[in-house]
C-alpha positions as CSV (number, residue, x, y, z in Angstrom):
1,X,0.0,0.0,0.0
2,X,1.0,3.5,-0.9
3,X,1.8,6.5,1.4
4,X,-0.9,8.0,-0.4
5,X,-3.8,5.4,-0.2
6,X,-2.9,4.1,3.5
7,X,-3.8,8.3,4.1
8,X,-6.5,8.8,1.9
9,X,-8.4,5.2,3.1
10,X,-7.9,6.7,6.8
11,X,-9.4,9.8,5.7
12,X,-12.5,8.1,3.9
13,X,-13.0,6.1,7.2
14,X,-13.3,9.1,8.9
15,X,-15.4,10.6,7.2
16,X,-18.0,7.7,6.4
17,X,-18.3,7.3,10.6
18,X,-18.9,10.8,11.0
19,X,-15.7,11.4,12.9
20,X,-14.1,13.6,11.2
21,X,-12.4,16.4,12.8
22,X,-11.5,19.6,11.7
23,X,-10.3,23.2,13.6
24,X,-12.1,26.3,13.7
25,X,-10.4,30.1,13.5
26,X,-11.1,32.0,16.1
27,X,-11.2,35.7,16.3
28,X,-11.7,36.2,19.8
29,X,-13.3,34.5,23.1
30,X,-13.7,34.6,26.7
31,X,-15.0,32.4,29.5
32,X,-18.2,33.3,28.0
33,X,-18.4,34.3,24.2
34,X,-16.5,33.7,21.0
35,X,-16.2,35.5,17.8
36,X,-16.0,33.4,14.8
37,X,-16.1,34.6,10.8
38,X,-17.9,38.3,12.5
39,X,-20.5,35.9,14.6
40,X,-20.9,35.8,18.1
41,X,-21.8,32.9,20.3
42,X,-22.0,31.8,23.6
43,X,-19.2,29.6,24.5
44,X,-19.8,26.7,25.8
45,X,-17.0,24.3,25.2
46,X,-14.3,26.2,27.2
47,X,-12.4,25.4,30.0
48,X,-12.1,28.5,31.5
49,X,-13.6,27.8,34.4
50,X,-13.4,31.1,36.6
51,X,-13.4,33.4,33.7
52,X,-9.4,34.4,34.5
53,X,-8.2,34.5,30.7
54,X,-8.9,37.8,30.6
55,X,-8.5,38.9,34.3
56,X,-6.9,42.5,34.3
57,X,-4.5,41.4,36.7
58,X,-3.5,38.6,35.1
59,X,-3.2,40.1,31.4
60,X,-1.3,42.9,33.0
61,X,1.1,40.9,34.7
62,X,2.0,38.9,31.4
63,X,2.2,42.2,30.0
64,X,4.8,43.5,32.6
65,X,6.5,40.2,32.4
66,X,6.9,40.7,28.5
67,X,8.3,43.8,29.4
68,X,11.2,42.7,32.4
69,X,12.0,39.0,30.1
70,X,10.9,39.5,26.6
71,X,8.8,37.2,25.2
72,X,10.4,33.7,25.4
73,X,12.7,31.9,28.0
74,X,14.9,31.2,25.2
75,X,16.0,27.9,26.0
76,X,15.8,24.5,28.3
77,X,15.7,24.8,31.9
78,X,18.8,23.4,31.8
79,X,20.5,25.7,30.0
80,X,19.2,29.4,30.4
81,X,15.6,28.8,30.4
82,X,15.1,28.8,34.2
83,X,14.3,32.4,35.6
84,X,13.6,34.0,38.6
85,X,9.7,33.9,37.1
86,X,9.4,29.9,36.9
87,X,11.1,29.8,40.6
88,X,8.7,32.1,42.4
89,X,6.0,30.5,40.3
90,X,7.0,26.7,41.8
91,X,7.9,28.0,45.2
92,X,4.1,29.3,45.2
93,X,2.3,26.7,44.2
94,X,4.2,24.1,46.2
95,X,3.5,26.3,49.4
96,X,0.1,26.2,48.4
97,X,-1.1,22.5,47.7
98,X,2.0,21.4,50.0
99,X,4.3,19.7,48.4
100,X,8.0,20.4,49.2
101,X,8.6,21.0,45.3
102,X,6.8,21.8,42.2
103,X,8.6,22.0,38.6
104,X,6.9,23.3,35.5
105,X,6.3,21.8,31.8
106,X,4.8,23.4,29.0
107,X,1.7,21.0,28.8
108,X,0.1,18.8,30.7
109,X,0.3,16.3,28.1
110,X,4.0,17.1,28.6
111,X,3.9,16.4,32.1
112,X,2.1,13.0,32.2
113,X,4.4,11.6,29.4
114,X,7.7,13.1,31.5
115,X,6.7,11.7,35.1
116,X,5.0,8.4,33.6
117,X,8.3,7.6,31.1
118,X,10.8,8.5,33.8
119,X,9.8,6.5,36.3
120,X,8.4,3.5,34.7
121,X,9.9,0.4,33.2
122,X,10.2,-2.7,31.5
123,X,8.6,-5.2,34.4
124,X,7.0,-2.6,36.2
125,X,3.1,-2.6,36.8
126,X,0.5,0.7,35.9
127,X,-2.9,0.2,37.3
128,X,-4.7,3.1,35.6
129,X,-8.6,4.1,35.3
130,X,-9.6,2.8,32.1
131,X,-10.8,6.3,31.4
132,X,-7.9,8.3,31.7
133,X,-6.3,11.1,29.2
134,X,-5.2,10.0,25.9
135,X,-1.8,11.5,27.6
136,X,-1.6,9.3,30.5
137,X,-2.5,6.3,28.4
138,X,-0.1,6.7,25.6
139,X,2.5,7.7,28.1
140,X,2.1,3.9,29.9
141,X,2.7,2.1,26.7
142,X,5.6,3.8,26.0
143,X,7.0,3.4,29.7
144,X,7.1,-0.2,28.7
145,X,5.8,-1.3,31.9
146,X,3.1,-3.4,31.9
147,X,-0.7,-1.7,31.5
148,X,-3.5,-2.5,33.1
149,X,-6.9,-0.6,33.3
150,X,-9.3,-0.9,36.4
151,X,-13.0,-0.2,36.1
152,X,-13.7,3.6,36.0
153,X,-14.1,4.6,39.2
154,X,-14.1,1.0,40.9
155,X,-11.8,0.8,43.9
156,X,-12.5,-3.3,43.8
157,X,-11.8,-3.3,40.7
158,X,-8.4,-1.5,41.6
159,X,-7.9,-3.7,44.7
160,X,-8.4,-6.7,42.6
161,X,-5.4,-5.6,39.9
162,X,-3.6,-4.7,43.0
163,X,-4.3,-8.3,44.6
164,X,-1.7,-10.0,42.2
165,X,1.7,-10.1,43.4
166,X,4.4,-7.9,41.5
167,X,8.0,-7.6,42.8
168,X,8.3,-4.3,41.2
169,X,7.3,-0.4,41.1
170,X,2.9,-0.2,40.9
171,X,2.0,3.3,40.2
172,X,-2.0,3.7,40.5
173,X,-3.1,6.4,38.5
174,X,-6.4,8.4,38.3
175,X,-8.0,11.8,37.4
176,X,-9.6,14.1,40.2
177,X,-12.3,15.2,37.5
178,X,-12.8,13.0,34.2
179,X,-12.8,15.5,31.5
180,X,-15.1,13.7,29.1
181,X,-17.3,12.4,32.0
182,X,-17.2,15.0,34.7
183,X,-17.3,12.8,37.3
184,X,-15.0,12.6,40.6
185,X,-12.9,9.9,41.3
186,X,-12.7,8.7,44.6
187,X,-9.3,9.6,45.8
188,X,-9.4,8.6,49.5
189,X,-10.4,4.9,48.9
190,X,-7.5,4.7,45.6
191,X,-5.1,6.0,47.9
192,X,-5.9,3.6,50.9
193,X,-5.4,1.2,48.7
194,X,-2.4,2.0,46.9
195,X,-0.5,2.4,50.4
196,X,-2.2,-0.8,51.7
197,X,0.1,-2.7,48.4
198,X,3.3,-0.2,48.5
199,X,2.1,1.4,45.5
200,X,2.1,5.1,44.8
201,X,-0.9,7.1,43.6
202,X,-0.2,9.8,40.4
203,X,-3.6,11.7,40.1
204,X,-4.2,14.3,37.2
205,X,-6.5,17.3,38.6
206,X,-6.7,19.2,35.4
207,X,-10.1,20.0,36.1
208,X,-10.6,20.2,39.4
209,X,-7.8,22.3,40.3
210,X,-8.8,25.8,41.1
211,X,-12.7,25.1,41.2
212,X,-12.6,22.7,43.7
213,X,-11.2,22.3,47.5
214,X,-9.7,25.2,50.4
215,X,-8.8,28.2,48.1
216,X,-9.1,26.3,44.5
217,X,-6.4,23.6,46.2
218,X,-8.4,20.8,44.4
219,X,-9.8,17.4,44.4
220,X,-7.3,16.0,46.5
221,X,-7.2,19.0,49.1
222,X,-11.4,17.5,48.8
223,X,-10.8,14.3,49.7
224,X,-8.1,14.8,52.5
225,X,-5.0,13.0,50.5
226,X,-1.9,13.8,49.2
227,X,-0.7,11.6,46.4
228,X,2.6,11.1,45.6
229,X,2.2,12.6,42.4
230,X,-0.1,15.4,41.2
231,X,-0.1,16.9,38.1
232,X,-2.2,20.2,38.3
233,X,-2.8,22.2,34.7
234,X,-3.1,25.9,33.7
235,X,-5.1,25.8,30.5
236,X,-8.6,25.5,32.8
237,X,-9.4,27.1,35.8
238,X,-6.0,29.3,35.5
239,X,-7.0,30.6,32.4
240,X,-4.0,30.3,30.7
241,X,-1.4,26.9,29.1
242,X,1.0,25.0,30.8
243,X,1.0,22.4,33.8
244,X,2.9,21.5,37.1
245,X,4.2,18.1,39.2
246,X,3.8,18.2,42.7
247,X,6.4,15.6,44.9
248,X,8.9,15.5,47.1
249,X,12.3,16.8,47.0
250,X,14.3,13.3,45.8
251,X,11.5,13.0,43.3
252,X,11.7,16.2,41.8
253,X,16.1,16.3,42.0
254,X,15.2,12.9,39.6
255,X,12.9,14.5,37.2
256,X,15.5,16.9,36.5
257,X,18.0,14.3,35.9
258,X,15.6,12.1,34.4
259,X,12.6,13.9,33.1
260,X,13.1,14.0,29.1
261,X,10.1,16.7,28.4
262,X,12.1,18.6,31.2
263,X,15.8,18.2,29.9
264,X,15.0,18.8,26.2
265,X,11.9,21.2,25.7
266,X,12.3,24.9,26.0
267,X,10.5,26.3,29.0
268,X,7.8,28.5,28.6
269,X,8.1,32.5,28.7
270,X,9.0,33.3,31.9
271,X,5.9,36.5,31.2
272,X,3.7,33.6,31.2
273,X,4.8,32.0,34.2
274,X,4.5,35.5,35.7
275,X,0.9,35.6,35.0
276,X,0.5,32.3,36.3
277,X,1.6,33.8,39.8
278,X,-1.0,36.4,39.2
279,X,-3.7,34.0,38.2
280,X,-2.5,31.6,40.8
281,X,-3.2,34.7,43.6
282,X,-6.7,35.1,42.2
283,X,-7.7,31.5,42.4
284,X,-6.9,31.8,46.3
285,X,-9.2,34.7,46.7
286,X,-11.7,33.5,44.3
287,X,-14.5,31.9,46.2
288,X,-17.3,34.2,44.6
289,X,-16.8,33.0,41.2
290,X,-16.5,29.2,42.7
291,X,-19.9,29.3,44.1
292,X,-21.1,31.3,41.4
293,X,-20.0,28.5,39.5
294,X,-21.6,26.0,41.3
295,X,-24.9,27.9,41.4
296,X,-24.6,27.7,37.6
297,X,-24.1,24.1,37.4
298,X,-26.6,23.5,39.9
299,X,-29.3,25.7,37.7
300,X,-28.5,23.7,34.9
301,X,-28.6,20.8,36.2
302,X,-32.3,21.1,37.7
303,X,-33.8,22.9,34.6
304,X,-32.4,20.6,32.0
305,X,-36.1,18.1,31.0
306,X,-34.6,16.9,27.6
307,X,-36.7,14.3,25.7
308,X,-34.2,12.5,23.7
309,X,-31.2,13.4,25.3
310,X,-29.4,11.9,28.1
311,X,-27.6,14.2,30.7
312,X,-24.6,12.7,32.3
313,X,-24.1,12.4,35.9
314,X,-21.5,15.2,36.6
315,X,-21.6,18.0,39.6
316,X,-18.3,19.7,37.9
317,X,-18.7,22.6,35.2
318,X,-18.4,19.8,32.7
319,X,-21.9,18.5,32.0
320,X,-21.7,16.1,29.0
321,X,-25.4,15.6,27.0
322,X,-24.8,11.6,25.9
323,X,-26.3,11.3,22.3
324,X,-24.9,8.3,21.3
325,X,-24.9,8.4,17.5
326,X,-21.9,10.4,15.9
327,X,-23.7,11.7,12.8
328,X,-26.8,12.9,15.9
329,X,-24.0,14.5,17.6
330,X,-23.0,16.4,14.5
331,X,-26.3,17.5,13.8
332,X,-27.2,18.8,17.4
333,X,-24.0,21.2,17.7
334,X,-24.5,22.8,14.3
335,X,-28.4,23.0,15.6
336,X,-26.7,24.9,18.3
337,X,-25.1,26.9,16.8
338,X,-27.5,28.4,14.5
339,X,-29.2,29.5,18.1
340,X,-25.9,31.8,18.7
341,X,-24.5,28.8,21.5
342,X,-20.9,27.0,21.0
343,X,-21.2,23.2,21.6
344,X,-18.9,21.0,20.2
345,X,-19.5,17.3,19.5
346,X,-17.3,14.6,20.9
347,X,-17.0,11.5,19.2
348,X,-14.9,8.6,19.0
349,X,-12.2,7.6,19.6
350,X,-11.8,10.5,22.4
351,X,-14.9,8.5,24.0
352,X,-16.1,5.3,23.6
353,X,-17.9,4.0,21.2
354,X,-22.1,4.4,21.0
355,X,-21.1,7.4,23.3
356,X,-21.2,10.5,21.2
357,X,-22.2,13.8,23.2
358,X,-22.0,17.2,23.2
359,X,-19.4,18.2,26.3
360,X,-21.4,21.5,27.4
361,X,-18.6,23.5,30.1
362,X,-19.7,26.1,32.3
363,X,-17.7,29.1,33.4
364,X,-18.2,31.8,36.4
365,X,-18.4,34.2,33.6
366,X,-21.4,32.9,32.2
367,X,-24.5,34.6,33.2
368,X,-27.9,32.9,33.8
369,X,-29.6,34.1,31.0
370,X,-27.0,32.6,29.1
371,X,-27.9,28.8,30.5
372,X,-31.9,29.8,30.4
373,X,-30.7,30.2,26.4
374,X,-28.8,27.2,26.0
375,X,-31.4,25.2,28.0
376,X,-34.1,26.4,25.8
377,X,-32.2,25.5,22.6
378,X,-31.8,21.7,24.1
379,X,-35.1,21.4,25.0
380,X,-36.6,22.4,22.0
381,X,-34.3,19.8,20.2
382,X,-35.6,16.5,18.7
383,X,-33.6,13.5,16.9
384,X,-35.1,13.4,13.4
């Protein structure tokens, strides 16, 4: 088979399933609207959870921080690409969730594969919800170490996997708040039994971090653990890109040894991680826009009466509408948007299959007329 039919039958497959994906352009958006081609919409498909992307601290901090570094670090971490920026930046947010270090990678992506490579092997075990990120995932089969998925959100499924005797490294590994699902995992009983079989517990709070817990601290500040490992993100509730690994000081000294997303990326602008400091001191004082948040998804939640759609069981900002058919999926986010509201569809193979569904996300910045709008639009629709 040729370069060019293996890429063209993939294409054709894509389409005829109704999964094909493509990017929009956009001109401008905010925790609550987008501009796209001179059209506004209410977003709905954002992950800025507290509405701090366009914070006037925060934007002036990145600003000031363009002005004191210039606009990229300009190299590794290891080289010159480690300012005073990224050090106040990990000094703050281990002080806050209480870690003795943090260190920063460009993505969270970056930071699963980096933690997940580095530290697992050929031999070693990773017990991992069987709906984590594609990150994590990909990251375990290219550990080497030997992969095994526990039933989402099933400690005895977890303890079972964990029953089986391995004389090597088990890292358990779970989300605080799945980002297709928006469900909550629960931490305290994976951790109890990760310590129980001299495992350790890596838990990716993406989404949970800065809406949930004491001052934004989190799922696991919510459920009274510390894991070993926790990877916190900035591209949600912070508003801006980026992530961080929370662990202990001999942990940490080994990333940097070890850590290949660490050693050979360069960092990011130290002006960004100076408006992470200034988003990162607005989470902390932010809980008015965290119950207004929660008011939102709890309005939404009890006005939602849709005839032919399914409503997942979330209490997070993401509230997934199950459809099940991909072409159904298609049809209700371009039904959406012709009533001025941003949806997008999610299809396989980001979910599973039969599972289709638009992933509606709700911000602090939205107002309530804006979910009395969407809500109208959803219950007026019907599967033809």
């Amino acid at each position: 088979m040729s370069w060019q039919t293996f890429i063209q039958a993939q294409l054709e497959q894509r389409k005829q399933n109704a999964a094909w994906r493509k990017r929009t352009c956009i001109d401008y958006s905010t925790g609550r609207e987008l501009r796209i081609n001179g059209e506004n919409y209410l977003n709905f498909s954002g992950n800025d959870y507290l509405g701090l992307s366009h914070h006037p601290k925060v934007v002036e901090a990145w600003q000031q921080g363009a002005t004191l570094y210039g606009t990229g670090s300009g190299g590794s971490g290891h080289i010159t690409g480690f300012t005073r920026a990224h050090y106040d930046l990990e000094n703050a947010l281990s002080a806050w969730l209480g870690y003795p270090r943090a260190l920063l990678f460009i993505s969270g992506f970056a930071a699963n594969q980096a933690v997940i490579t580095a530290l697992m092997g050929q031999g070693e075990r990773i017990l991992a919800d069987k709906l984590s990120h594609a990150s994590i995932l990909e990251a375990s089969m290219l550990s080497k170490a030997n992969l095994r998925r526990f039933a989402h959100n099933s400690p005895a499924s977890l303890q079972k996997l964990l029953t089986s005797t391995l004389d090597a490294k088990t890292l358990v590994i779970s989300e605080g708040v799945f980002s297709m699902d928006g469900d909550s995992a629960p931490l305290a009983e994976l951790k109890q039994l990760a310590e129980q079989h001299h495992a350790w517990l890596m838990v990716d709070d993406a989404h949970g971090i800065g809406v949930r817990g004491r001052e934004g601290r989190g799922s696991c500040d919510v459920h009274g653990i510390k894991p070993e490992l926790l990877i916190v993100t900035f591209g949600k509730a912070f508003g801006l890109s980026g992530a961080a690994v929370l662990c202990d000081e001999a942990t940490a000294d080994y990333f940097i040894q070890a850590a290949r997303h660490l050693i050979y990326s360069t960092s990011m602008p130290p002006a960004q991680a100076v408006a992470l400091s200034a988003a990162l001191q607005q989470i902390r004082t932010a809980d008015d826009a965290r119950e207004r948040l929660n008011q939102h998804i709890e309005y939404f939640r009890k006005n939602s009466q849709f005839s032919d759609l399914q409503l997942a069981d979330s209490q997070m900002a993401i509230q997934p509408v199950i459809v099940g058919d991909n072409e159904v999926s298609l049809q209700l986010s371009d039904y959406l948007r012709q009533k001025g509201l941003w949806v997008q569809a999610i299809r396989p193979p980001t979910v599973p299959p039969g599972s289709a569904r638009l992933r509606i996300t709700l911000s602090a910045a939205h107002h309530q007329q804006d979910i009395d709008q969407l809500l109208e639009a959803l219950n007026g629709f019907t599967i033809k």
